[in-house]
mmCIF file as Biopython writes it, N, C-alpha, C and O atoms, coordinates in Angstrom:
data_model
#
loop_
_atom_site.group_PDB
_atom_site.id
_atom_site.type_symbol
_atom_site.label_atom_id
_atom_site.label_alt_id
_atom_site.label_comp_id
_atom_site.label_asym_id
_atom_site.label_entity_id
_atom_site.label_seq_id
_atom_site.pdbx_PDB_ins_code
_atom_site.Cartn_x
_atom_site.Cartn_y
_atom_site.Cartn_z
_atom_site.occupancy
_atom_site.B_iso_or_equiv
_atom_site.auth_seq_id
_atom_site.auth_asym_id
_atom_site.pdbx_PDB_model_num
ATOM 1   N N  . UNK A ? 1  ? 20.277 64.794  48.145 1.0 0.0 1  A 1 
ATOM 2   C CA . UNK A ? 1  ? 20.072 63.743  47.165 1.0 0.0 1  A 1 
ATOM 3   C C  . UNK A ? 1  ? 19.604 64.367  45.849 1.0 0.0 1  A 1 
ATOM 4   O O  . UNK A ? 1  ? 18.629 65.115  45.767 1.0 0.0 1  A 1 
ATOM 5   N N  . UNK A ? 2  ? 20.611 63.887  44.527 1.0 0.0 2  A 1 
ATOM 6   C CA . UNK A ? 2  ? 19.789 64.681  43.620 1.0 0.0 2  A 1 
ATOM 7   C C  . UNK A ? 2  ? 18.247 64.386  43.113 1.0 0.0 2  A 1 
ATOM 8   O O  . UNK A ? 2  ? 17.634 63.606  43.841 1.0 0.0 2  A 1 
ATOM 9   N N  . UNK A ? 3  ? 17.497 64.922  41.916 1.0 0.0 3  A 1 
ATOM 10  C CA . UNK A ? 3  ? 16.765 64.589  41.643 1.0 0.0 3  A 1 
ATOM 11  C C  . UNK A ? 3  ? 16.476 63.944  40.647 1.0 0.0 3  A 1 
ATOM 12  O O  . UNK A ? 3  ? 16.935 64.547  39.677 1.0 0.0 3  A 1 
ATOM 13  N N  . UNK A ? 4  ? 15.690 62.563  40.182 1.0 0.0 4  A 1 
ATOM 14  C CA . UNK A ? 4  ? 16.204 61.660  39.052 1.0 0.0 4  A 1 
ATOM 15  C C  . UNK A ? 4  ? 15.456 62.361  38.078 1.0 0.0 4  A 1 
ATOM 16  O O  . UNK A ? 4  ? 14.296 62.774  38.054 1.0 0.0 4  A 1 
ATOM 17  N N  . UNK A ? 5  ? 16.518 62.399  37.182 1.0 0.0 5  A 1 
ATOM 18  C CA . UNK A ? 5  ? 15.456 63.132  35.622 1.0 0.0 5  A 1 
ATOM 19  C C  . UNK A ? 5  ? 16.011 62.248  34.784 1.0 0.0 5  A 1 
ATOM 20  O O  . UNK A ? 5  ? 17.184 61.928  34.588 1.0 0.0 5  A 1 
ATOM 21  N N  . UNK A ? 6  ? 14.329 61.675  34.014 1.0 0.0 6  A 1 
ATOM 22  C CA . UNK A ? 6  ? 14.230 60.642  33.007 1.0 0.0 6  A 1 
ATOM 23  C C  . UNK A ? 6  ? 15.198 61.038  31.652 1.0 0.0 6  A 1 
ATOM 24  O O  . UNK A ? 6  ? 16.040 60.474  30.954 1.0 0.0 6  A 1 
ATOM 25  N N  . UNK A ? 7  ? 14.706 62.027  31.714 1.0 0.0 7  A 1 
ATOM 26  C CA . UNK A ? 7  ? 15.401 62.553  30.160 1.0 0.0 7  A 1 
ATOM 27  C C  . UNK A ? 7  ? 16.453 62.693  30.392 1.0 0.0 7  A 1 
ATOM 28  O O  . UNK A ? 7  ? 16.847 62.746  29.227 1.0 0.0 7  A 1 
ATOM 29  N N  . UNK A ? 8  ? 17.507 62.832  31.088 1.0 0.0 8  A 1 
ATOM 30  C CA . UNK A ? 8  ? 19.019 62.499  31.319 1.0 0.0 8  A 1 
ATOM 31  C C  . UNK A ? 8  ? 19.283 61.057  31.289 1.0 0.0 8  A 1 
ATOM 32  O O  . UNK A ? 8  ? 19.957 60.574  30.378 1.0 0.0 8  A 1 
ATOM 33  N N  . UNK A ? 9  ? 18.733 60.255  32.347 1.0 0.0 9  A 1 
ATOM 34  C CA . UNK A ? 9  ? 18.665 59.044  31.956 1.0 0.0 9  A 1 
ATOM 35  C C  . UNK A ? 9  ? 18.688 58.387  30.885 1.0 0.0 9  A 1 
ATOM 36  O O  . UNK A ? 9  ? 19.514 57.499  30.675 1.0 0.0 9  A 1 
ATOM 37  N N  . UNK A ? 10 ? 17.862 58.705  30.135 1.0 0.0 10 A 1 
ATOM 38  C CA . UNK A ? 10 ? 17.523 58.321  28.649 1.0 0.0 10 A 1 
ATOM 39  C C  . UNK A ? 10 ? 18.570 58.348  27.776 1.0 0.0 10 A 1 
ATOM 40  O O  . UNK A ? 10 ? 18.990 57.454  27.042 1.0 0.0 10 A 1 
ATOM 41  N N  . UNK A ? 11 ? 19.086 59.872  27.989 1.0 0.0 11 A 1 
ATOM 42  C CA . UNK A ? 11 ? 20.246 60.203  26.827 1.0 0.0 11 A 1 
ATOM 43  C C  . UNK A ? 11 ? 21.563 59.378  27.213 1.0 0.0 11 A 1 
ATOM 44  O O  . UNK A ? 11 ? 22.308 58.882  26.368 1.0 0.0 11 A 1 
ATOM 45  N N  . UNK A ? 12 ? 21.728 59.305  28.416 1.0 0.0 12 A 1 
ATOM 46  C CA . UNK A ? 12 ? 22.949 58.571  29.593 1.0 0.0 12 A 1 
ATOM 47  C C  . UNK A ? 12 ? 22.868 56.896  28.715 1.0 0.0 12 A 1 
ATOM 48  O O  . UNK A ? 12 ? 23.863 56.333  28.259 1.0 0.0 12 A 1 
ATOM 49  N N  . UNK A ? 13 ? 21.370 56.320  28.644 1.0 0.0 13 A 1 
ATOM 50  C CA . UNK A ? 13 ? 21.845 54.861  28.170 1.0 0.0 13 A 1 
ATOM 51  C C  . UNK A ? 13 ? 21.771 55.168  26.669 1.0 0.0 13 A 1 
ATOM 52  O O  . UNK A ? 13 ? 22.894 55.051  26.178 1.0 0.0 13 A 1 
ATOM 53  N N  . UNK A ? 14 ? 21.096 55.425  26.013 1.0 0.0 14 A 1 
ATOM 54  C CA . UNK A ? 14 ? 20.895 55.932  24.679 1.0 0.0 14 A 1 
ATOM 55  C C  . UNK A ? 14 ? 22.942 55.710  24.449 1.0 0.0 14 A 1 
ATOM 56  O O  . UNK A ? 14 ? 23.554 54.840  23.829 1.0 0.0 14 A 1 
ATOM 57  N N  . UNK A ? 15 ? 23.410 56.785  25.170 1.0 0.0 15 A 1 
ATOM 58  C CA . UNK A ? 15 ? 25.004 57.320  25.183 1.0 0.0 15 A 1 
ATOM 59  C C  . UNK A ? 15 ? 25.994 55.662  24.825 1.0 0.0 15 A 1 
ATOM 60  O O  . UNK A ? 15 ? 26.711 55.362  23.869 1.0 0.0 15 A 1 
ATOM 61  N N  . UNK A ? 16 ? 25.645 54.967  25.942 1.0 0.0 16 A 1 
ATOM 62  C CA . UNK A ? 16 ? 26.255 53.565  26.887 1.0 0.0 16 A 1 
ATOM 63  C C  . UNK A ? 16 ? 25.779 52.484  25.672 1.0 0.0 16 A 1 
ATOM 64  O O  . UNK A ? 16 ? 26.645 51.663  25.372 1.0 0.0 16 A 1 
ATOM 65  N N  . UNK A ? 17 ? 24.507 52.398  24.948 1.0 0.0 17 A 1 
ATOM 66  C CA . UNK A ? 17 ? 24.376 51.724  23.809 1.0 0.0 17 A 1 
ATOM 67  C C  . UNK A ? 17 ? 24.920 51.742  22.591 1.0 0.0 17 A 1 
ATOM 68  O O  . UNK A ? 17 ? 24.881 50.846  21.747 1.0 0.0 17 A 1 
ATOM 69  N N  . UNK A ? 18 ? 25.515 52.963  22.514 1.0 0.0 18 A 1 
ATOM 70  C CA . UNK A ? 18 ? 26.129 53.267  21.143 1.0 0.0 18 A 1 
ATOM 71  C C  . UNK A ? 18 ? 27.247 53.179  21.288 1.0 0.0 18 A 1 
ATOM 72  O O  . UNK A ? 18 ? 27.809 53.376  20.210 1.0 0.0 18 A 1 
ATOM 73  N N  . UNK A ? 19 ? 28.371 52.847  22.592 1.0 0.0 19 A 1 
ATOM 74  C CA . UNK A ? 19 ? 29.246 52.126  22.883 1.0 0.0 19 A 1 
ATOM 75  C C  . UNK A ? 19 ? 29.668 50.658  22.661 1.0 0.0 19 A 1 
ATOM 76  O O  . UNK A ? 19 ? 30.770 50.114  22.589 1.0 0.0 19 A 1 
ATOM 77  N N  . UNK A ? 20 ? 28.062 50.094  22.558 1.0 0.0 20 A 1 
ATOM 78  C CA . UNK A ? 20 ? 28.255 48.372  22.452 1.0 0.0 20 A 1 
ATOM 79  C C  . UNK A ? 20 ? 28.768 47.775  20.939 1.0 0.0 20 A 1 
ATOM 80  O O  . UNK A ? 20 ? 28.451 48.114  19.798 1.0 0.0 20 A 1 
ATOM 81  N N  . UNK A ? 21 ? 29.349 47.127  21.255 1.0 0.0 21 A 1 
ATOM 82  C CA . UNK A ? 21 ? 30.038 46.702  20.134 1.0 0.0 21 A 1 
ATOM 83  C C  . UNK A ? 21 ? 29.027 45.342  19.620 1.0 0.0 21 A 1 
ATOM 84  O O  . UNK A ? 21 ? 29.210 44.245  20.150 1.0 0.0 21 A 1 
ATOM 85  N N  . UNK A ? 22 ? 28.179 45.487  18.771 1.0 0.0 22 A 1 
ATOM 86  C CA . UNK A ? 22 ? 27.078 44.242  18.265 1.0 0.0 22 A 1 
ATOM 87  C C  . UNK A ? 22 ? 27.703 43.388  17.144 1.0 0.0 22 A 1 
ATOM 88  O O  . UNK A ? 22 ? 28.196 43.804  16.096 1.0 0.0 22 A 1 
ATOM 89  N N  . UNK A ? 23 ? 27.582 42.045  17.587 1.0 0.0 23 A 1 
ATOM 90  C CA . UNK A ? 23 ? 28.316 41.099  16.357 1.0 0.0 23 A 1 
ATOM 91  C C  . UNK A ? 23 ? 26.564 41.140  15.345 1.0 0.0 23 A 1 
ATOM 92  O O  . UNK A ? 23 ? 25.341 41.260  15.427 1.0 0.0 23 A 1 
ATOM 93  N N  . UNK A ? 24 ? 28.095 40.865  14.187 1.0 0.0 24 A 1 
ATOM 94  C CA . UNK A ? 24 ? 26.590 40.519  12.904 1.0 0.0 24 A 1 
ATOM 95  C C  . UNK A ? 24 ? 25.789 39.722  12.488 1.0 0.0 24 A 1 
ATOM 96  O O  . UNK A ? 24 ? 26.686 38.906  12.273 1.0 0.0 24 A 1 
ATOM 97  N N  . UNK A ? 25 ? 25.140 39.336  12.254 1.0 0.0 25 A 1 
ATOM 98  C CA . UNK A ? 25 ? 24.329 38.620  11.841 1.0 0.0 25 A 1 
ATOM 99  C C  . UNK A ? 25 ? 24.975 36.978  11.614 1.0 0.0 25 A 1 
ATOM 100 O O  . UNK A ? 25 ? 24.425 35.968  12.055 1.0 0.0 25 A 1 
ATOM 101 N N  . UNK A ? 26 ? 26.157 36.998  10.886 1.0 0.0 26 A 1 
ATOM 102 C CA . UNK A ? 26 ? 26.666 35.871  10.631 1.0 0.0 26 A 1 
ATOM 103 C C  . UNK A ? 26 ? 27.407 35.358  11.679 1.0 0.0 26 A 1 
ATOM 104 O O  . UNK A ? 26 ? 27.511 34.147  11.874 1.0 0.0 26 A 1 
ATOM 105 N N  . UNK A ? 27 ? 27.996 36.312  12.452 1.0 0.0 27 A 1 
ATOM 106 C CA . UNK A ? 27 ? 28.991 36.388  14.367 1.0 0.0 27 A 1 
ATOM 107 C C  . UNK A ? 27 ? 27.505 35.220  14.372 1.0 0.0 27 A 1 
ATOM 108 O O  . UNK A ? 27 ? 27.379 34.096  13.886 1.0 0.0 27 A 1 
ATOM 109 N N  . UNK A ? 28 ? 26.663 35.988  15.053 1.0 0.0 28 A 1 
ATOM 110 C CA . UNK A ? 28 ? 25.388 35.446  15.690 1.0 0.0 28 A 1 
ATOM 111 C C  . UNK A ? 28 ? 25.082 33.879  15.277 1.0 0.0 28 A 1 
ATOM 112 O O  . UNK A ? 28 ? 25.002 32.942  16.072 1.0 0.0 28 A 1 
ATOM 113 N N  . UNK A ? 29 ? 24.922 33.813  13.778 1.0 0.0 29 A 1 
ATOM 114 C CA . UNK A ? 29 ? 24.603 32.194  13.671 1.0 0.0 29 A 1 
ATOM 115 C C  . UNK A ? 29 ? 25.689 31.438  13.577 1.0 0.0 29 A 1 
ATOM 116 O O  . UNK A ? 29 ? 25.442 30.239  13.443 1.0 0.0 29 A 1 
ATOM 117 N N  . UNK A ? 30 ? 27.142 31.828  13.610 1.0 0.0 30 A 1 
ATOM 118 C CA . UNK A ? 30 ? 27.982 30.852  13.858 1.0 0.0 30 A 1 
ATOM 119 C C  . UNK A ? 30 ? 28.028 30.354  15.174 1.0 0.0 30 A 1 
ATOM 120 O O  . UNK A ? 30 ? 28.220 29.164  15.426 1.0 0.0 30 A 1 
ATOM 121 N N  . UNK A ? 31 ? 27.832 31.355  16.140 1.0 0.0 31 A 1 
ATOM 122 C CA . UNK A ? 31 ? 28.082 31.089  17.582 1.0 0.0 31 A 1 
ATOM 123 C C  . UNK A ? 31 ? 26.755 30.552  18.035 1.0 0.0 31 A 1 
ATOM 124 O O  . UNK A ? 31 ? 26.953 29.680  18.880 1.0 0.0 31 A 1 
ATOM 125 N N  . UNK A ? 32 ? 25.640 30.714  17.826 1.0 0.0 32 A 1 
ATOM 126 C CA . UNK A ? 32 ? 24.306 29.668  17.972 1.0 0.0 32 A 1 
ATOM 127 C C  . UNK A ? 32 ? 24.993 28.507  17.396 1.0 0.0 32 A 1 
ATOM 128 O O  . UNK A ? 32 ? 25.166 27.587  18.195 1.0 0.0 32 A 1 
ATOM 129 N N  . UNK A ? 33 ? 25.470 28.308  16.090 1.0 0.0 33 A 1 
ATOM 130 C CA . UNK A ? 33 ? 25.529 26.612  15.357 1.0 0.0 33 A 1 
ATOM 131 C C  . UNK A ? 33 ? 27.006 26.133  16.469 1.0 0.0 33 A 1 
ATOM 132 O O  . UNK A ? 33 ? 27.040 24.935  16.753 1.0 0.0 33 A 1 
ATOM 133 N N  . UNK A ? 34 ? 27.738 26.704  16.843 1.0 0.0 34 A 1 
ATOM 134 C CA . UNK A ? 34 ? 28.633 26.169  17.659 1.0 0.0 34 A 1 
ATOM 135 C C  . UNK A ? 34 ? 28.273 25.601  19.270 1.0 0.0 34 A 1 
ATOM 136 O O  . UNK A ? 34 ? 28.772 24.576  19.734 1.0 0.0 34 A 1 
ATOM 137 N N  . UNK A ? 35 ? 27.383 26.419  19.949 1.0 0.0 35 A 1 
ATOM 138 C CA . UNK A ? 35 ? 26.607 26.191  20.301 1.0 0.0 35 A 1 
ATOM 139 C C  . UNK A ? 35 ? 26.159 24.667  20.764 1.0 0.0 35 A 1 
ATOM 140 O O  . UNK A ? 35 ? 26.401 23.985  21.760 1.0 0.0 35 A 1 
ATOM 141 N N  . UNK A ? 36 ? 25.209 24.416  19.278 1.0 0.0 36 A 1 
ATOM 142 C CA . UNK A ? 36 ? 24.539 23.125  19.292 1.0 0.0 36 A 1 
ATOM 143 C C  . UNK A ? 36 ? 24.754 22.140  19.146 1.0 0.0 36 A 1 
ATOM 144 O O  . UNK A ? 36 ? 24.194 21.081  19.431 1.0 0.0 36 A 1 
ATOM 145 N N  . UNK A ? 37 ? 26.405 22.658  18.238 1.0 0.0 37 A 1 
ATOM 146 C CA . UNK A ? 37 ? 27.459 21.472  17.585 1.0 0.0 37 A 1 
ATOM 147 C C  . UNK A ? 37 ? 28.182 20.772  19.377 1.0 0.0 37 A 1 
ATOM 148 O O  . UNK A ? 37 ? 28.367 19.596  19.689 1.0 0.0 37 A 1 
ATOM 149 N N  . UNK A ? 38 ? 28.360 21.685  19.977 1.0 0.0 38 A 1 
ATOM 150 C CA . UNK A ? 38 ? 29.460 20.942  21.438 1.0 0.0 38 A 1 
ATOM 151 C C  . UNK A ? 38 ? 28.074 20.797  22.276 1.0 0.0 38 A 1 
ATOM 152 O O  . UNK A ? 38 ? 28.065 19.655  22.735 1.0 0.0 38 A 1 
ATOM 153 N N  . UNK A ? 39 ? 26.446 21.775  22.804 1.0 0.0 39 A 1 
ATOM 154 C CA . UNK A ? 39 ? 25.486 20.347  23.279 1.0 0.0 39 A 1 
ATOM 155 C C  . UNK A ? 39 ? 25.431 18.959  22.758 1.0 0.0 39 A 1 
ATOM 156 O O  . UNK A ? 39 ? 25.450 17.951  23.464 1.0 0.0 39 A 1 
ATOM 157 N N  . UNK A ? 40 ? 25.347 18.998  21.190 1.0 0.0 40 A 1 
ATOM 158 C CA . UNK A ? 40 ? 25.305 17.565  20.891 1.0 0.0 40 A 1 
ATOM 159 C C  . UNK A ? 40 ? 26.015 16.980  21.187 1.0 0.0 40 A 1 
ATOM 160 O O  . UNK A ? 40 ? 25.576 15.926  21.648 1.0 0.0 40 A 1 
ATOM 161 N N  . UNK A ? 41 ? 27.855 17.133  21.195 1.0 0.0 41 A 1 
ATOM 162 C CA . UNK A ? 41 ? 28.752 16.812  21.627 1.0 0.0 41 A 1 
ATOM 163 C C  . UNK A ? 41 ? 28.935 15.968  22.824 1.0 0.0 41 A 1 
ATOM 164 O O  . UNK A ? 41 ? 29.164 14.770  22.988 1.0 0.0 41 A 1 
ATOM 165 N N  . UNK A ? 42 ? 28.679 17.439  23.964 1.0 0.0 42 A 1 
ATOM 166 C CA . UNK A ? 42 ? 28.191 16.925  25.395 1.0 0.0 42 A 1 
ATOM 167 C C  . UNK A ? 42 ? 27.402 15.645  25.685 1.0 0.0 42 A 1 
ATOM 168 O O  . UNK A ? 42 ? 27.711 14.759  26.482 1.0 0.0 42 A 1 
ATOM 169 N N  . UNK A ? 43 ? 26.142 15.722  24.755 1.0 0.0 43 A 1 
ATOM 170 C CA . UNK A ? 43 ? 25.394 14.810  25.333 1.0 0.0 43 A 1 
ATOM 171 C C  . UNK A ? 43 ? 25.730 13.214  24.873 1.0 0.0 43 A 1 
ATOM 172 O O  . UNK A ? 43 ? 25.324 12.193  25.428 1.0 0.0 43 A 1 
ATOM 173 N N  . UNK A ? 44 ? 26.437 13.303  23.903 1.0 0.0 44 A 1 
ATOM 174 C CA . UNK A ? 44 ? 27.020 12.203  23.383 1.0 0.0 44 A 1 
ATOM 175 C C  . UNK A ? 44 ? 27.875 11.842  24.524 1.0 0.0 44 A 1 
ATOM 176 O O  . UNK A ? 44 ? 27.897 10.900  25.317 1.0 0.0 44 A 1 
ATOM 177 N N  . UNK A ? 45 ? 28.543 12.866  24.349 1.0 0.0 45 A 1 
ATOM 178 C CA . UNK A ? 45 ? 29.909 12.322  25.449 1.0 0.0 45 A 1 
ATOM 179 C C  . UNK A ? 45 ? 29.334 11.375  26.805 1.0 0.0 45 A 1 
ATOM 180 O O  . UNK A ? 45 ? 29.708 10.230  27.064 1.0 0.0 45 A 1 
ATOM 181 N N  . UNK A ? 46 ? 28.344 12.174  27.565 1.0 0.0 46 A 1 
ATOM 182 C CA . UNK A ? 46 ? 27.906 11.605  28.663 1.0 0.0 46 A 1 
ATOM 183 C C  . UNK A ? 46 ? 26.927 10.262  28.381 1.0 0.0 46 A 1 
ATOM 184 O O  . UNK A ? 46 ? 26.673 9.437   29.259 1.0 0.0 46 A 1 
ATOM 185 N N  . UNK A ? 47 ? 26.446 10.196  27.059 1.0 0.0 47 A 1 
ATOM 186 C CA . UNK A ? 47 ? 25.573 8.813   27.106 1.0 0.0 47 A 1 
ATOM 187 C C  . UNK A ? 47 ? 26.637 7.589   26.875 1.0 0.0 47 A 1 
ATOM 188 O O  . UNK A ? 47 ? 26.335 6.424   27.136 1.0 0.0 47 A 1 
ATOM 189 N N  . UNK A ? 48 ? 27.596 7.878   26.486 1.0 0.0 48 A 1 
ATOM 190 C CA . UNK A ? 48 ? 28.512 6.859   26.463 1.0 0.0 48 A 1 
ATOM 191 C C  . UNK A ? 48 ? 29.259 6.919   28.106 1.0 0.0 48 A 1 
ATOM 192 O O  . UNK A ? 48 ? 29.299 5.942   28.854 1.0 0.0 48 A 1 
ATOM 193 N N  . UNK A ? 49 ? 29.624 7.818   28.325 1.0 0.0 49 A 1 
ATOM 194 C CA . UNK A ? 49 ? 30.273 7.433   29.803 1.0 0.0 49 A 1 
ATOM 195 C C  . UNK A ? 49 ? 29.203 6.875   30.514 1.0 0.0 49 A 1 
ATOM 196 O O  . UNK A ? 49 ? 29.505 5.924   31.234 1.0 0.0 49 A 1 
ATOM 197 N N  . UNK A ? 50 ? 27.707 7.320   30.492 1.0 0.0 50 A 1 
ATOM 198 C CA . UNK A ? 50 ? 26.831 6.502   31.545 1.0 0.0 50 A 1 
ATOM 199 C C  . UNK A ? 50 ? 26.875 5.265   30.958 1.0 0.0 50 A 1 
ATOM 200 O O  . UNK A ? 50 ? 27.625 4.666   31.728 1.0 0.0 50 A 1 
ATOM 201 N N  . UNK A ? 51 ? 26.531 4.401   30.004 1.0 0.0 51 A 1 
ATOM 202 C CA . UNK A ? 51 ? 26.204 3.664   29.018 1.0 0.0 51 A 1 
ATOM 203 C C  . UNK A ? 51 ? 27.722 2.546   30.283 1.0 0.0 51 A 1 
ATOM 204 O O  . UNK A ? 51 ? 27.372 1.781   31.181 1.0 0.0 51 A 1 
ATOM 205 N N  . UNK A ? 52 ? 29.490 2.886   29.847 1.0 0.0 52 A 1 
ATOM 206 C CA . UNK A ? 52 ? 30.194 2.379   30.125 1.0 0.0 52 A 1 
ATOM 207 C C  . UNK A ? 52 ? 30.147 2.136   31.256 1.0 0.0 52 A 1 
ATOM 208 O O  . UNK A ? 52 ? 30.569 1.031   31.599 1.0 0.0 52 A 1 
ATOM 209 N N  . UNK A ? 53 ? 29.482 3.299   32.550 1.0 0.0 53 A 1 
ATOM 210 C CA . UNK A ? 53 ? 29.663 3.287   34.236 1.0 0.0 53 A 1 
ATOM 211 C C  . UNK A ? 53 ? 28.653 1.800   34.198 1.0 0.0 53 A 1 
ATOM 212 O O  . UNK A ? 53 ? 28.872 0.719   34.746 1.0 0.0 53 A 1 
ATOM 213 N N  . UNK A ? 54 ? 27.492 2.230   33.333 1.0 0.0 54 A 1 
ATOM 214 C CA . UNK A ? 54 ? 26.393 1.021   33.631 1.0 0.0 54 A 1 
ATOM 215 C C  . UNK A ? 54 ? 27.073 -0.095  33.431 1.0 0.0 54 A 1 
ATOM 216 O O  . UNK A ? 54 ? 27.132 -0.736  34.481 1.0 0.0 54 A 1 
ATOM 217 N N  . UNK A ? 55 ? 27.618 -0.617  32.542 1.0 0.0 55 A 1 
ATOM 218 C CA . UNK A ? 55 ? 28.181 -1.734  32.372 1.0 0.0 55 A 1 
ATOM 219 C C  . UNK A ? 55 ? 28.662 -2.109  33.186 1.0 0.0 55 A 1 
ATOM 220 O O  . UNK A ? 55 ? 28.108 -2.916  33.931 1.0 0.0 55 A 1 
ATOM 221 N N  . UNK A ? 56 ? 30.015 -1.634  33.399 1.0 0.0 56 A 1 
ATOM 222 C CA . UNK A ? 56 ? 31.068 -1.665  34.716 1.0 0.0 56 A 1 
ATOM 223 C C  . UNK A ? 56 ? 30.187 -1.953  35.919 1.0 0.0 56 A 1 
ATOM 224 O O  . UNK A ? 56 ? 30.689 -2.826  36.627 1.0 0.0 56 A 1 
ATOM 225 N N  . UNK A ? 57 ? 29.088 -1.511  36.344 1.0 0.0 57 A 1 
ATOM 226 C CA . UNK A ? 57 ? 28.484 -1.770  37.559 1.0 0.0 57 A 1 
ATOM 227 C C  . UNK A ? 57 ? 28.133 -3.236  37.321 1.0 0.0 57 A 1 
ATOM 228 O O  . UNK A ? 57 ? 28.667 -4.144  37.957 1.0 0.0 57 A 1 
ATOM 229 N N  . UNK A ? 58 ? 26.882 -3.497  36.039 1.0 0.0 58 A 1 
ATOM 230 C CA . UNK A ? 58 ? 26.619 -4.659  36.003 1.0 0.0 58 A 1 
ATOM 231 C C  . UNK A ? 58 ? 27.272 -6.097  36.192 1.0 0.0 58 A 1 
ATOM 232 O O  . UNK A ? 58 ? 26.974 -7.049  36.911 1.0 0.0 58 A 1 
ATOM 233 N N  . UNK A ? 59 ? 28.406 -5.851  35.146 1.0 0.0 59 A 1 
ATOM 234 C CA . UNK A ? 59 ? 29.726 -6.343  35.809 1.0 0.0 59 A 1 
ATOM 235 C C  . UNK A ? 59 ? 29.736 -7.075  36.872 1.0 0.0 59 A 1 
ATOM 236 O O  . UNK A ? 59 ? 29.474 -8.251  37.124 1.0 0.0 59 A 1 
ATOM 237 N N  . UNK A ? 60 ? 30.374 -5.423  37.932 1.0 0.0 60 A 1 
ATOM 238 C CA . UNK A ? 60 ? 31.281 -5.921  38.909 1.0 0.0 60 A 1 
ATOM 239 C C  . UNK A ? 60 ? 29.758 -6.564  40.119 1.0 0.0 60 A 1 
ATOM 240 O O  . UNK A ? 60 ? 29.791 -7.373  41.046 1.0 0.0 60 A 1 
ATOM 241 N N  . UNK A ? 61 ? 28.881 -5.952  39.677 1.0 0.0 61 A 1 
ATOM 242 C CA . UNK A ? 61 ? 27.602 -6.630  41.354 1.0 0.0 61 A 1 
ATOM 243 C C  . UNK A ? 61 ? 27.021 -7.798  40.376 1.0 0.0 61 A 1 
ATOM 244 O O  . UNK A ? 61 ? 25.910 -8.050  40.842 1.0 0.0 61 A 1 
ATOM 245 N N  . UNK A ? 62 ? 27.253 -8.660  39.201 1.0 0.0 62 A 1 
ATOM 246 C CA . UNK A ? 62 ? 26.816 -9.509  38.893 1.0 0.0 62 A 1 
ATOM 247 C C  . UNK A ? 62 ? 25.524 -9.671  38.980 1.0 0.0 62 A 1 
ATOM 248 O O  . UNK A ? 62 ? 24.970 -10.645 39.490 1.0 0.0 62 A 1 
ATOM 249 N N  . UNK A ? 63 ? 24.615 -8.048  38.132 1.0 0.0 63 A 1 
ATOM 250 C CA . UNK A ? 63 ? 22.556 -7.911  37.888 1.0 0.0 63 A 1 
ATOM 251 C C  . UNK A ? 63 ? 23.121 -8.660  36.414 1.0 0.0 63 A 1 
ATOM 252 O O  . UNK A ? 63 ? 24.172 -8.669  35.772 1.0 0.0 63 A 1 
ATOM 253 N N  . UNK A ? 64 ? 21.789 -9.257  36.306 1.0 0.0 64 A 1 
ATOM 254 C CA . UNK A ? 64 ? 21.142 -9.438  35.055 1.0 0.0 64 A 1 
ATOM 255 C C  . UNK A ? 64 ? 22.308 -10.723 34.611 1.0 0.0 64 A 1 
ATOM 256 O O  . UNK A ? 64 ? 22.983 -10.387 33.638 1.0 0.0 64 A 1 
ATOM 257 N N  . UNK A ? 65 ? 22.527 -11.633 34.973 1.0 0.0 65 A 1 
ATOM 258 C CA . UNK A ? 65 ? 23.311 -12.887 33.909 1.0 0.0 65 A 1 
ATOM 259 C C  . UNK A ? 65 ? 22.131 -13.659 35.207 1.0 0.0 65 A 1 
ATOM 260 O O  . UNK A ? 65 ? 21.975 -14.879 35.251 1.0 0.0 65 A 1 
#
């Protein structure tokens, strides 16, 4: 089994980081604001489908008249 040496290690990810390809600054806050733009989206979407299921139930089991 070999023996683990830090300082190889080190240079090994050091190596593997300078491979990564990093978006910029502006990458970054478009894709956060896109993000928040389709949660809001989402949650819209689903308060109206619950909003419609509710109805439809009320409706069809005849609560609340």
């Amino acid at each position: 089994m070999a023996k683990f040496n830090p300082f190889k290690f080190m240079q090994e990810v050091r190596q593997e980081t300078n491979k990564v390809t990093w978006p910029s600054r502006k990458e970054t806050g478009i894709t956060t604001a896109m993000v928040f733009v389709f949660a809001a989206a989402a949650a819209i979407f689903f308060l109206l489908a619950d909003q419609v299921i509710r109805i439809a139930v009320t409706l069809v089991l005849g609560i609340g008249t």
